[in-house]
C-alpha positions in Angstrom: 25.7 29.6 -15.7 25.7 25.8 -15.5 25.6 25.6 -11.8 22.1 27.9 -12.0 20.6 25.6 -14.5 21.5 22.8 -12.7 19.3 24.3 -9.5 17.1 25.4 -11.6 16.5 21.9 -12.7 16.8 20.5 -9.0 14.0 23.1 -7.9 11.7 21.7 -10.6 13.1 17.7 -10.2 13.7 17.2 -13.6 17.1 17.0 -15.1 17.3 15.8 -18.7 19.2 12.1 -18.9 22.0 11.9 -21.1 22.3 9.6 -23.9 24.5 6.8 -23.5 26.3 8.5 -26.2 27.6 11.0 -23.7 24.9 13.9 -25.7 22.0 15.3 -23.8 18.7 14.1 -24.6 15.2 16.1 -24.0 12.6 14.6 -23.4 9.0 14.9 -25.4 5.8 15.3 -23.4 3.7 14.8 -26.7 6.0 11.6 -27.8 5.8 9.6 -24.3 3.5 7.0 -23.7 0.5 6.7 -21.2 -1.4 3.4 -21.3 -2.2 0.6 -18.9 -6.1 -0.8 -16.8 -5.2 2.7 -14.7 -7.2 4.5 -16.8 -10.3 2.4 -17.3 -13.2 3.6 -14.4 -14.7 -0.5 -14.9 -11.4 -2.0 -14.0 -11.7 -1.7 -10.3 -8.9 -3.1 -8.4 -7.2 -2.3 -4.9 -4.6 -0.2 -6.2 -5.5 0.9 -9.7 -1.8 1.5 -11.9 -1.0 3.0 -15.1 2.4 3.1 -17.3 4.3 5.9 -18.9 7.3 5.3 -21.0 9.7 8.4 -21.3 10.5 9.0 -25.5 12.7 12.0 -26.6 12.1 14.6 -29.7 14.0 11.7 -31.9 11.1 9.4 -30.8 13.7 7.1 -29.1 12.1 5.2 -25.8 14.5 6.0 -23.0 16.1 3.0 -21.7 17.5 4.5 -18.2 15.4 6.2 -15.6 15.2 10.0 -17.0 14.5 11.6 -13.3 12.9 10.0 -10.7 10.6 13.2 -10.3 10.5 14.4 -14.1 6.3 13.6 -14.5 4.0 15.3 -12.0 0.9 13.5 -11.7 -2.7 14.5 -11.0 -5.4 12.8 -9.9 -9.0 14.0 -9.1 -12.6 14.4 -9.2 -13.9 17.2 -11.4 -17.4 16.9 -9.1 -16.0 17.1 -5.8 -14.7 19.5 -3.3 -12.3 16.9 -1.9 -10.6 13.5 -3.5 -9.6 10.9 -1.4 -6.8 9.4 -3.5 -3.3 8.6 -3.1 -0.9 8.4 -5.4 2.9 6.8 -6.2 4.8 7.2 -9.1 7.4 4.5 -9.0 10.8 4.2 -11.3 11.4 1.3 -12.9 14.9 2.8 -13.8 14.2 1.8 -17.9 12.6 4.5 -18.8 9.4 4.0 -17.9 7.3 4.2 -14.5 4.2 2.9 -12.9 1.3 5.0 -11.5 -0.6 3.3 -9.1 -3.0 5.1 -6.7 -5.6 4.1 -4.2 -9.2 5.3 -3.7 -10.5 5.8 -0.7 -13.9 6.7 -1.5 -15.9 6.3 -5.1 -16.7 8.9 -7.5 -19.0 10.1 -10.3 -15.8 10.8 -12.5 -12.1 11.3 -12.2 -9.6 13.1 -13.5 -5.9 12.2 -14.5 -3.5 14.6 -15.1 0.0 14.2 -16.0 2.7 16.6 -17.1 5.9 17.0 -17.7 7.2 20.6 -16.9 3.9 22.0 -16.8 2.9 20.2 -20.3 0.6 17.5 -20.2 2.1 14.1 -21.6 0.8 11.8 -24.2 -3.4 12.4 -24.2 -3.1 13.7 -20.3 -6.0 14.6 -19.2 -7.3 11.7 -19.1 -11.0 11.2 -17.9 -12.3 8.2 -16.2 -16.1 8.4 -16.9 -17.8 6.5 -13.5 -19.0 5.9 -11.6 -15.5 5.1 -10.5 -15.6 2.4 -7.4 -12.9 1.8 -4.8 -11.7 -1.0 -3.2 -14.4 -1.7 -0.3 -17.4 -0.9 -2.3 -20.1 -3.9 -2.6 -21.2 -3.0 -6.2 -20.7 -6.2 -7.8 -21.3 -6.7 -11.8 -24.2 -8.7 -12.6 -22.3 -9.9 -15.8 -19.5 -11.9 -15.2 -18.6 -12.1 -19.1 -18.7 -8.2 -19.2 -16.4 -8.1 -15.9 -13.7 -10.6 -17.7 -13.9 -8.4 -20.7 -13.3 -5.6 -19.2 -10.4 -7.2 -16.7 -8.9 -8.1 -20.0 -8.6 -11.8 -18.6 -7.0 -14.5 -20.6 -9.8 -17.2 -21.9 -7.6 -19.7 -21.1 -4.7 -20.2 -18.5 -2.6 -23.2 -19.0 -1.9 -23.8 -15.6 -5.5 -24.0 -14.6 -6.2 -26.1 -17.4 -3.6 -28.3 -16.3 -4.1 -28.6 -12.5 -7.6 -29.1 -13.4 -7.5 -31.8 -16.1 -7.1 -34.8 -12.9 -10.3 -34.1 -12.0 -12.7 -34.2 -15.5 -16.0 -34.6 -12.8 -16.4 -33.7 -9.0 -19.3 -35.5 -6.3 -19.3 -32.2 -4.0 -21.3 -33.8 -1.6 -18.8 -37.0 -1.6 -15.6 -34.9 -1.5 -17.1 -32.8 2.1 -17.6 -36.3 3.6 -13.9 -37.8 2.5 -11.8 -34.9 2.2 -12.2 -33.7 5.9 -12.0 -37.5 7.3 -8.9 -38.1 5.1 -6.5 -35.2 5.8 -9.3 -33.3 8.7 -7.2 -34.4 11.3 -3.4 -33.7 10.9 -3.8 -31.2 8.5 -5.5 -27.3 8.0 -8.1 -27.3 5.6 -11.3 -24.8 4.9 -14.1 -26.1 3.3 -15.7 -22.8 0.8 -19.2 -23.0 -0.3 -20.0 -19.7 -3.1 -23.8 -19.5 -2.9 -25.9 -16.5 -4.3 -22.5 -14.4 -4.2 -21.8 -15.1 -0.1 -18.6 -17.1 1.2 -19.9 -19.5 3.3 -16.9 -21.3 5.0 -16.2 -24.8 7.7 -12.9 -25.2 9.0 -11.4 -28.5 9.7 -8.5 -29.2 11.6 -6.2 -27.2 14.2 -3.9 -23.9 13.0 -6.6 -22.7 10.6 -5.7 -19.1 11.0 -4.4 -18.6 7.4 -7.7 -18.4 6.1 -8.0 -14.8 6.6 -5.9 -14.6 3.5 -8.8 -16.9 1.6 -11.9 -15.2 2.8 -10.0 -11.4 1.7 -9.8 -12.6 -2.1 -12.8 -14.0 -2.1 -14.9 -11.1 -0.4 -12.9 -8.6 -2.5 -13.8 -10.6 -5.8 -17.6 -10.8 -4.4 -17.3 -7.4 -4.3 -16.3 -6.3 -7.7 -18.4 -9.4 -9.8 -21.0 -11.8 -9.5 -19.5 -14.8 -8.5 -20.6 -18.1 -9.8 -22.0 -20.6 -7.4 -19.0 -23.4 -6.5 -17.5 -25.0 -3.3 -13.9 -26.4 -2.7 -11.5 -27.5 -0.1 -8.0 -24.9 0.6 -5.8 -26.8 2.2 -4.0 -23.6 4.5 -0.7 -25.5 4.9 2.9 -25.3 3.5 2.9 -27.9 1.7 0.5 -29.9 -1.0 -2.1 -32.9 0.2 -2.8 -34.9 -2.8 0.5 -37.2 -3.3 -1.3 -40.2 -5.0 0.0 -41.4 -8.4 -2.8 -42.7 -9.6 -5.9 -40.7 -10.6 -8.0 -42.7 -8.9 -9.6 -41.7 -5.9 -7.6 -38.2 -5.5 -9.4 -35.4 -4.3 -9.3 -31.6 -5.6 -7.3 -29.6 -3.2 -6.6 -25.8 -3.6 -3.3 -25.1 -2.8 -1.0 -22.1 -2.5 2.1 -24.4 -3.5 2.1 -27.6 -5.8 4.9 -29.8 -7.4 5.1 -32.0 -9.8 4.8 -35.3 -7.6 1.3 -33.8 -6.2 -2.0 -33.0 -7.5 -3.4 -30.0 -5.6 -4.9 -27.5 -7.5 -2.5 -24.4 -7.4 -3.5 -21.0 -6.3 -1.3 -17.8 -5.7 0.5 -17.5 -3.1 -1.1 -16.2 0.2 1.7 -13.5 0.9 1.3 -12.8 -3.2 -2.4 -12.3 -3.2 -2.3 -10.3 0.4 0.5 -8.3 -1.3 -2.4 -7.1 -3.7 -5.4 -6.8 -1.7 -3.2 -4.3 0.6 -1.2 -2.4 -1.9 -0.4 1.0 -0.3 -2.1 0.2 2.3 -0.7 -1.9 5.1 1.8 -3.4 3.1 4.9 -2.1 1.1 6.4 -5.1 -0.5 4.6 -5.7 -3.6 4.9 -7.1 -6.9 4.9 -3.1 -7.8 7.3 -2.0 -5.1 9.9 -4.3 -6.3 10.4 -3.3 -9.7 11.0 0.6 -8.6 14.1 -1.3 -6.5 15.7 -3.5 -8.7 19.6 -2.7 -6.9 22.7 -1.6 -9.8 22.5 -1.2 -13.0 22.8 -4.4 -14.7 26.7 -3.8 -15.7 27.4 -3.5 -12.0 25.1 -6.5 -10.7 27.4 -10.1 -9.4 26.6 -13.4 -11.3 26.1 -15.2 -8.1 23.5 -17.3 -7.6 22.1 -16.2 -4.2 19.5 -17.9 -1.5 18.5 -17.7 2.2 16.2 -19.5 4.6 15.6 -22.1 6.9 16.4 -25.8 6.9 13.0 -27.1 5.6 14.1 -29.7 3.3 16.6 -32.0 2.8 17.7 -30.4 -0.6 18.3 -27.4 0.9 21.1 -28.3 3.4 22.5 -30.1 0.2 22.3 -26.5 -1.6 24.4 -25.1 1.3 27.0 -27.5 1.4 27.2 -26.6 -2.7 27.6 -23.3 -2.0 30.7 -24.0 0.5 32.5 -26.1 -2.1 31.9 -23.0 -4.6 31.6 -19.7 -3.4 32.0 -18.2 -6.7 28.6 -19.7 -8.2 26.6 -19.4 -5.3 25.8 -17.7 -2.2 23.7 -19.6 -0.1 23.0 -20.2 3.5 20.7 -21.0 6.1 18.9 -18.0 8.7 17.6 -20.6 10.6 18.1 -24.2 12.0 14.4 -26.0 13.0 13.9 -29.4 11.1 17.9 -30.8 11.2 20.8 -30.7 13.4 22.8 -27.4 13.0 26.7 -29.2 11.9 28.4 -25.7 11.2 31.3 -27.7 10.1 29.1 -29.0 6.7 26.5 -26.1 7.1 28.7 -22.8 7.9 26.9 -20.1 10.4 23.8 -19.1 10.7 23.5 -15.5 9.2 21.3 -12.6 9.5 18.3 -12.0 6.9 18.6 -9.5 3.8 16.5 -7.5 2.5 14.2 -8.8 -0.2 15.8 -6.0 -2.6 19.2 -7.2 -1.8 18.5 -10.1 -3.7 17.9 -7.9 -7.0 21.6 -7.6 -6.5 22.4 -10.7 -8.8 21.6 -11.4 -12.6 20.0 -13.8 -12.9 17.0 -13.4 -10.3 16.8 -10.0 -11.2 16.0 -10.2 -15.1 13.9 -13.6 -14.4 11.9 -11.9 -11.1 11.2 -8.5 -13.3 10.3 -10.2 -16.4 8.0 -12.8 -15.0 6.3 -9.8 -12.7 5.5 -7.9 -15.1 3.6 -9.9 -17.0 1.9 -12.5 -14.4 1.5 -10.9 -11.1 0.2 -7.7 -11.2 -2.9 -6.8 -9.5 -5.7 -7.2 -12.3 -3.1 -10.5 -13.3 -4.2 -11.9 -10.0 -7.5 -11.5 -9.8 -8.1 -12.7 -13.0 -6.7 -16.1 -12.4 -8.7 -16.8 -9.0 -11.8 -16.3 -10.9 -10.9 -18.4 -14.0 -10.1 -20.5 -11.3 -13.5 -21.2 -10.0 -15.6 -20.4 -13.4 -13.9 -23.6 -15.0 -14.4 -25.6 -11.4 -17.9 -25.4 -11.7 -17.8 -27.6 -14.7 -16.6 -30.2 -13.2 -19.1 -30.3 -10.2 -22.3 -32.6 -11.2 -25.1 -31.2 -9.3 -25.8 -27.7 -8.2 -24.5 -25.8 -5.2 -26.5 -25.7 -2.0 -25.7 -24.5 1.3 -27.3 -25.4 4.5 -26.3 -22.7 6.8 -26.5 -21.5 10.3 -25.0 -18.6 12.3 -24.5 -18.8 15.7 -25.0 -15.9 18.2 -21.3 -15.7 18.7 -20.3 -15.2 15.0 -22.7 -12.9 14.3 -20.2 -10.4 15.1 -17.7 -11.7 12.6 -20.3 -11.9 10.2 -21.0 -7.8 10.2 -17.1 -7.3 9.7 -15.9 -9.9 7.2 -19.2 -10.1 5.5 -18.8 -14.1 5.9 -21.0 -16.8 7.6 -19.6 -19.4 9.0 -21.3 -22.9 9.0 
């Protein structure tokens, strides 16, 4: 009789999780919880995601995964023949999941349905009155107040506040005569000009093909909200520009990595912010991705300390020759010799890359990385801070924004695809 139930329970992909007490556990479709900017037609985003947190009859939150496959979810538009969405349910393994799915075309209305064993969870159906936009549509809100309302946006974000306090009052048109004669020549920079809600963009120096990942947040943000009118310098390098110790005569830099001996003005990450922009789409490693493979269960995860990567600092190779001395703390080592001479006999062998989920392997980095995911780097997280970003830049500019523009025959072409002009 048991082996029938159990594939009976296969069939459907549901098994109920047993209590940590050893008793069985049922889960309650009316008791779970549905929540999350998912469910909200004015929160447009690339990859729109939603929450459910599994509860049983008791009204106990499960804190283990209850079935991968245990909620069926629906999504769909109540006006149309067709719906062009796709949809991932991903398993956090503690009980509660994330919904994300990704429109393809925009809709009147739409429909979200989710059920567990044919019962609808929570307040499921859930209707999204529109019109609901996708990704790639240019219907930007006039109100930029309304848009950070409904984005739920922070007013304030310390680290903005921070990176910006060098630089109390900007001279635009002083900073696009020094910046690109003072770092112009060895280094990558784009120089951004937001006019009217167009990205207007000047490269200066060489290997300036990182800006793709600039002008993709920016056209996607242009997209969704009316931007406010502001230029700046990104530097496109590895490392930060302004090294000065004094505040005198620095120069804002927007940077996708900082310290605290520099003053650029931090940004995330290019790889963080592409993660976003192509959520199910061309990429699969995402801030959203990782927390559906976060390795063993905690009891069975090594207290290691683990790292790999190439020789690009000094402290790095010291990290190494740490690790030698105690294997037991850490696992480190180098994929990669480029900067420094390769001594195996203070270094060890190169080794082969890991997986990025291999690293969810240890403690530590796996309850610091989820933690700090969760609540700072998901999509609508991410967007929020780029244009808090450049609302509180404009305060610091001293005249108003103008762009003297031209578009060459040749980039015309460009122009149609990215929806930029370059100047």
């Amino acid at each position: 009789m048991f082996s029938i139930l159990l594939l009976y329970c296969l069939f459907l992909g549901t098994i109920p999780a047993l209590a940590e007490t050893g008793g069985e556990r049922r889960l309650s479709p009316e008791k779970s919880e549905i929540w999350g900017p998912g469910l909200k037609a004015d929160v447009v985003l690339p990859a729109r995601y939603f929450y459910i947190q599994a509860v049983d009859t008791s009204g106990n939150k499960f804190t283990s995964s209850p079935g991968e496959k245990v909620f069926q979810v629906k999504i769909s538009a109540p006006d149309e023949q067709f719906t062009r969405v796709g949809v991932q349910v991903l398993d956090r393994k503690d009980g509660s999941f994330i919904i994300r799915y990704r429109m393809y075309a925009s809709y009147k209305n739409l429909k979200v349905e989710v059920k567990f064993q044919g019962q609808h969870v929570a307040k499921s159906p859930y209707i999204l009155k529109g019109p609901v936009y996708h990704e790639n549509c240019d219907c930007p809100l006039e109100d930029s107040a309304v848009w950070l309302q409904e984005m739920n946006c922070p007013e304030i974000i310390a680290q903005i506040q921070r990176d910006l306090a060098h630089f109390p009052t900007v001279d635009p048109e002083k900073l696009a005569a020094e910046i690109p004669k003072r770092f112009g020549q060895r280094q990558s920079l784009c120089h951004y000009t937001l006019k009217d809600n167009k990205v207007y963009i000047k490269t200066h120096g060489e290997h300036v093909g990182f800006r793709i990942f600039m002008d993709a947040i920016l056209l996607s943000l242009t997209r969704k909200v009316k931007m406010p009118d502001v230029e700046f310098f990104v530097n496109l390098g590895d490392w930060p520009l302004e090294k000065k110790k004094s505040n005198s005569n620095i120069h804002p830099i927007f940077s996708w990595c900082g310290s605290t001996d520099s003053k650029d003005i931090v940004m995330p990450t290019y790889d963080l912010t592409d993660s976003v922009l192509e959520t199910m789409g061309r990429v699969s490693l995402d801030m959203m991705s990782v927390q559906a493979n976060t390795g063993p269960p905690w009891e069975s995860k090594n207290s290691t300390a683990v790292w790999r990567g190439r020789d690009s600092r000094k402290e790095r190779l010291e990290l190494v020759k740490l690790s030698r001395k105690h294997p037991e703390l850490i696992d480190a080592a180098f994929t990669n010799f480029f900067f420094f001479k390769h001594d195996e006999s203070l270094y060890g062998p190169i080794v082969k890359h890991i997986s990025f989920f291999d690293f969810f392997k240890a403690k530590n980095i796996a309850k610091a990385g989820q933690e700090f995911a969760r609540n700072n780097l998901m999509g609508d997280d991410i967007f929020c801070y780029y244009f808090k970003l450049f609302e509180v830049s404009i305060f610091q500019e001293n005249r108003r924004v103008t762009c003297s523009c031209t578009c060459p025959q040749e980039q015309i072409i460009f122009h149609l695809i990215s929806e930029s002009i370059l100047i």
